[in-house]
C-alpha positions as CSV (number, residue, x, y, z in Angstrom):
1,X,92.3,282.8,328.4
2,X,88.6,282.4,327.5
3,X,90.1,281.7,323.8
4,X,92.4,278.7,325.3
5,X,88.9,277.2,327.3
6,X,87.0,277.5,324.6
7,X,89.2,275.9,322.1
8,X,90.7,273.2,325.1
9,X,87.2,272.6,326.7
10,X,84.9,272.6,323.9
11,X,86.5,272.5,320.4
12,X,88.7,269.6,321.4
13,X,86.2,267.4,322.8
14,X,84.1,267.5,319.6
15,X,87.3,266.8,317.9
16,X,88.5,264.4,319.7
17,X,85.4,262.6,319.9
18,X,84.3,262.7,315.6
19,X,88.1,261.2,315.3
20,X,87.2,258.5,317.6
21,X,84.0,257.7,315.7
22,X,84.6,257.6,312.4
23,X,88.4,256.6,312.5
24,X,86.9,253.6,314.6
25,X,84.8,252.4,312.0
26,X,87.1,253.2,309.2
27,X,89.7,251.1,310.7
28,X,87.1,248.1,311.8
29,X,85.9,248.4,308.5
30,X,88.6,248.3,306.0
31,X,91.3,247.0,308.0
32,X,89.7,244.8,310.8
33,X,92.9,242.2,310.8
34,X,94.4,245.1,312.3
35,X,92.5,245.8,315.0
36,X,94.9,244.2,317.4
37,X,97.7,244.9,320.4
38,X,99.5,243.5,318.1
39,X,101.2,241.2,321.1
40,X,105.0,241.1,321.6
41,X,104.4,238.2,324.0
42,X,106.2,235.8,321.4
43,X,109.4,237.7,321.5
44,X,109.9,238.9,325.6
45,X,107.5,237.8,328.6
46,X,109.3,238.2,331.6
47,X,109.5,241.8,331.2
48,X,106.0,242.4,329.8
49,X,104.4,240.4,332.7
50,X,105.9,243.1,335.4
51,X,104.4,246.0,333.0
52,X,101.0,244.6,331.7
53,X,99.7,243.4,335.0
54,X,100.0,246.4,336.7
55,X,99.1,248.6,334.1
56,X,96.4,246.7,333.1
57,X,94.9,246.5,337.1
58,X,95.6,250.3,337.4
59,X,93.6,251.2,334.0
60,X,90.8,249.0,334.8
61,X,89.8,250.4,338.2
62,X,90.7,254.0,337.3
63,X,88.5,253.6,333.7
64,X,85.5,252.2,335.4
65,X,86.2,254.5,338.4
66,X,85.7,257.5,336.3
67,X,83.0,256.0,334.3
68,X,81.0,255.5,337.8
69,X,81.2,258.9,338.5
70,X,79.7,260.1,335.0
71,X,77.3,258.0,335.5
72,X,76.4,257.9,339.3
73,X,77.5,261.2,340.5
74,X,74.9,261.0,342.9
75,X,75.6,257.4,344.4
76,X,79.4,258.5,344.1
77,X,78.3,261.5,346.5
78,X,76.2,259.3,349.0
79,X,79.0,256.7,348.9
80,X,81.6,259.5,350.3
81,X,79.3,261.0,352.6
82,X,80.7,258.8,355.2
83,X,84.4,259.8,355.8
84,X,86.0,256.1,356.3
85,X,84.7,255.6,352.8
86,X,85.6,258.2,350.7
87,X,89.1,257.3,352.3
88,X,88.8,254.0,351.2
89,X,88.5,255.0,348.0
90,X,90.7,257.6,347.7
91,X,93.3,255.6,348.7
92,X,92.4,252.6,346.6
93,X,92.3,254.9,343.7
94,X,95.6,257.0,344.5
95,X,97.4,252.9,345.0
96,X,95.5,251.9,341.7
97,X,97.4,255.1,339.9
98,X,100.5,254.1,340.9
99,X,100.7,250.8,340.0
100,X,99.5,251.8,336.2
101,X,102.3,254.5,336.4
102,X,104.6,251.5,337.3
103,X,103.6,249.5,334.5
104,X,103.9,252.1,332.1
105,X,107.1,252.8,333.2
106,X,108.0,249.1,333.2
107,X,106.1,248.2,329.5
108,X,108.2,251.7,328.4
109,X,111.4,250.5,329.4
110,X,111.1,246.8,328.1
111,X,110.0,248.1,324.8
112,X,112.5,250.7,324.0
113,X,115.6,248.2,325.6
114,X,114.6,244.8,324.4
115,X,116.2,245.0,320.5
116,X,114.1,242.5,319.5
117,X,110.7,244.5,320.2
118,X,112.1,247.5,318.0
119,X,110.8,245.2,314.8
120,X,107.3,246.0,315.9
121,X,107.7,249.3,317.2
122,X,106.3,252.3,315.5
123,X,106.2,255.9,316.2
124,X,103.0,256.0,317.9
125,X,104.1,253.7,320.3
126,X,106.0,256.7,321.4
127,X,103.3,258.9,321.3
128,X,101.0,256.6,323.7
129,X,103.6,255.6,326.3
130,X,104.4,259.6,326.7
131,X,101.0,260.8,326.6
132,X,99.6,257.8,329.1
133,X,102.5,258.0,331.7
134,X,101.9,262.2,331.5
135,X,98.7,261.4,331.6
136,X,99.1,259.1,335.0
137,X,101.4,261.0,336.4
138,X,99.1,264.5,336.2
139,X,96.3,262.6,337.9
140,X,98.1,261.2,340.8
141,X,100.0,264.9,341.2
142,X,95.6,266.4,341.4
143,X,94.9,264.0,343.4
144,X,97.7,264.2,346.0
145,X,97.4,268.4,345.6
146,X,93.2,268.4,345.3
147,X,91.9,266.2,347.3
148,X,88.8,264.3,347.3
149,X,88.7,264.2,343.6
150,X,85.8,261.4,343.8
151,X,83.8,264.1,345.2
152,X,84.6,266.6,342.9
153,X,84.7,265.5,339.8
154,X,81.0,264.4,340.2
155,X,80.3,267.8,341.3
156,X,82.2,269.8,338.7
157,X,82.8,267.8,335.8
158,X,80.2,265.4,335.5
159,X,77.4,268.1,334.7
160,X,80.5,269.7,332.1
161,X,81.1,266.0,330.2
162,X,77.0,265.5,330.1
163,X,76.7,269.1,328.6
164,X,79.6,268.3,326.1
165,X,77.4,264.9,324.5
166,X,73.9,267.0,325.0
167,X,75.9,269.4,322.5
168,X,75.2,272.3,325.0
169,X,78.8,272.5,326.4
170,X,79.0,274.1,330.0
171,X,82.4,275.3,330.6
172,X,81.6,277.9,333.4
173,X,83.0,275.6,336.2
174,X,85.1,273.7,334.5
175,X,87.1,277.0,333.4
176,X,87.6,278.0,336.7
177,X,89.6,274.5,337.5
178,X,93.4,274.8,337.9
179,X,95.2,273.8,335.1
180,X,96.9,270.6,336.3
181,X,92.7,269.7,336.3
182,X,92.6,271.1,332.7
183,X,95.9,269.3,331.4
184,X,94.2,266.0,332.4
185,X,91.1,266.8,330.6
186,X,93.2,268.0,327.5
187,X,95.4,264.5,327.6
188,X,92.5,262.7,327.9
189,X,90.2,263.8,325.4
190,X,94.0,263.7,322.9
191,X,94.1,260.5,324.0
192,X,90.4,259.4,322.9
193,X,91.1,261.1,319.5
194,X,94.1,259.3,318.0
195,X,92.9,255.4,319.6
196,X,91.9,254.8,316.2
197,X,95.0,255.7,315.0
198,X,97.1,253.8,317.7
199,X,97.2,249.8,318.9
200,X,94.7,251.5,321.9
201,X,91.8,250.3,319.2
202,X,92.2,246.9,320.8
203,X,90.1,247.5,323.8
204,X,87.2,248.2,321.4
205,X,87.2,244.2,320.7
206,X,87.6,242.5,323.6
207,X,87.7,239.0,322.6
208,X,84.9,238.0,325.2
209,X,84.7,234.5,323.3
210,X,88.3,233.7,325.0
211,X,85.9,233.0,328.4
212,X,84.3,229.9,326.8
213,X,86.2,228.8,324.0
214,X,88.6,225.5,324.4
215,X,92.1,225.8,325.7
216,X,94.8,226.9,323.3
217,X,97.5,224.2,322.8
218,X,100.9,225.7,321.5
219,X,103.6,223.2,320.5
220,X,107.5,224.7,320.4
221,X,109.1,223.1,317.7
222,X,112.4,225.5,318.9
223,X,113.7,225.6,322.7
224,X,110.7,228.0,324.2
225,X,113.4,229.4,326.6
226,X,115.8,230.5,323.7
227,X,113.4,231.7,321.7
228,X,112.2,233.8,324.2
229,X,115.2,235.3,325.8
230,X,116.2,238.7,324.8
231,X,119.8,237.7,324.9
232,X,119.3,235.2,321.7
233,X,119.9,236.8,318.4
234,X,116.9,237.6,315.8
235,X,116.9,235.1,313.3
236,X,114.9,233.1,310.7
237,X,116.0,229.8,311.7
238,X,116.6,227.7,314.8
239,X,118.6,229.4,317.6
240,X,122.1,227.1,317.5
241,X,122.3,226.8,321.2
242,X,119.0,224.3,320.8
């Protein structure tokens, strides 16, 4: 067992983090046109508007929700030290889960039925969807099973991911976690290791000049509605129903 910490807890985090460094640059470097989603808006949007927009709400709050807690353990403790709030967010945070697990499902489904989309499909497209919806599934499972995870995670596994970037990793509590609590940790650091590797790297350039550039004006020289419905056929030329 102490073999399986070690190796889980400490080996995997420097890992995981190294990858996510210099495959990062590597990628933004040499191939920075392809540091994209690489949007299949074009091709179905119906379907992807039911699975981005709840993914994306769920992924924000519960990013920046952990984030909070690395960073503000102690303000993250005061916060919950009156009952009605840590409710509040508990609850927030258990409705935010679900609705990214519902988008994943939803952004899963729509990719692997829609034949169009399998043109711009790869393998690790596979490899994302099933680590993320593990990944969202495990934490709402702790958090319905371990309550008050708010609490305890700024407790427990702050001080363990601060120890981890001083380079003097503290696994002592940490080890003593159940494993649905280690899983999480595992997925996520997995996760953070192959973004590089992954159309993930896209949240690493936000394109924050979308918020004051001019509108974008796009003209449809085909029928927009035919082009766009999964029941017209791929093809090169015009759809013949336009």
């Amino acid at each position: 067992m102490e073999i399986l910490n070690n190796f889980f807890l400490i080996a995997l985090p420097y890992i995981a983090l190294a990858l996510f460094l210099v495959g990062s640059i590597y990628r933004y470097t040499h191939k920075g046109y392809k540091v994209s989603s690489l949007s299949s808006q074009f091709l179905e949007g119906r379907r992807l508007f039911y699975g981005a927009v709840p993914f994306h709400w769920g992924v924000f709050f519960l990013f920046f929700g952990h984030l909070i807690a690395v960073l503000f353990p102690r303000g993250v403790l005061a916060w919950n030290s009156q009952p009605v709030r840590l409710m509040i967010l508990e609850i927030s945070a258990f409705i935010f889960g679900i609705s990214m697990l519902i988008g994943l499902i939803n952004l899963f489904i729509r990719r692997y039925t829609t034949p169009r989309l399998k043109y711009v499909t790869n393998k690790m497209d596979l490899v994302i969807y099933i680590l993320l919806i593990t990944q969202t599934a495990f934490g709402l499972w702790i958090a319905y099973n371990f309550r008050w995870g708010s609490s305890w995670f700024s407790t427990l596994l702050t001080p363990y991911i601060y120890s981890i970037f001083k380079l003097q990793p503290d696994i002592s509590a940490v080890s003593l976690l159940p494993w649905a609590v280690k899983i999480h940790i595992i997925i996520a650091f997995t996760i953070v290791a192959i973004i590089p590797f992954s159309r993930l790297i896209h949240f690493l350039v936000y394109p924050l000049n979308y918020l004051w550039r001019p509108y974008q004006q796009i003209r449809w020289n085909w029928g927009r509605k035919s082009v766009r419905s999964p029941k017209t056929a791929w093809s090169l030329h015009r759809p013949k129903n336009n």
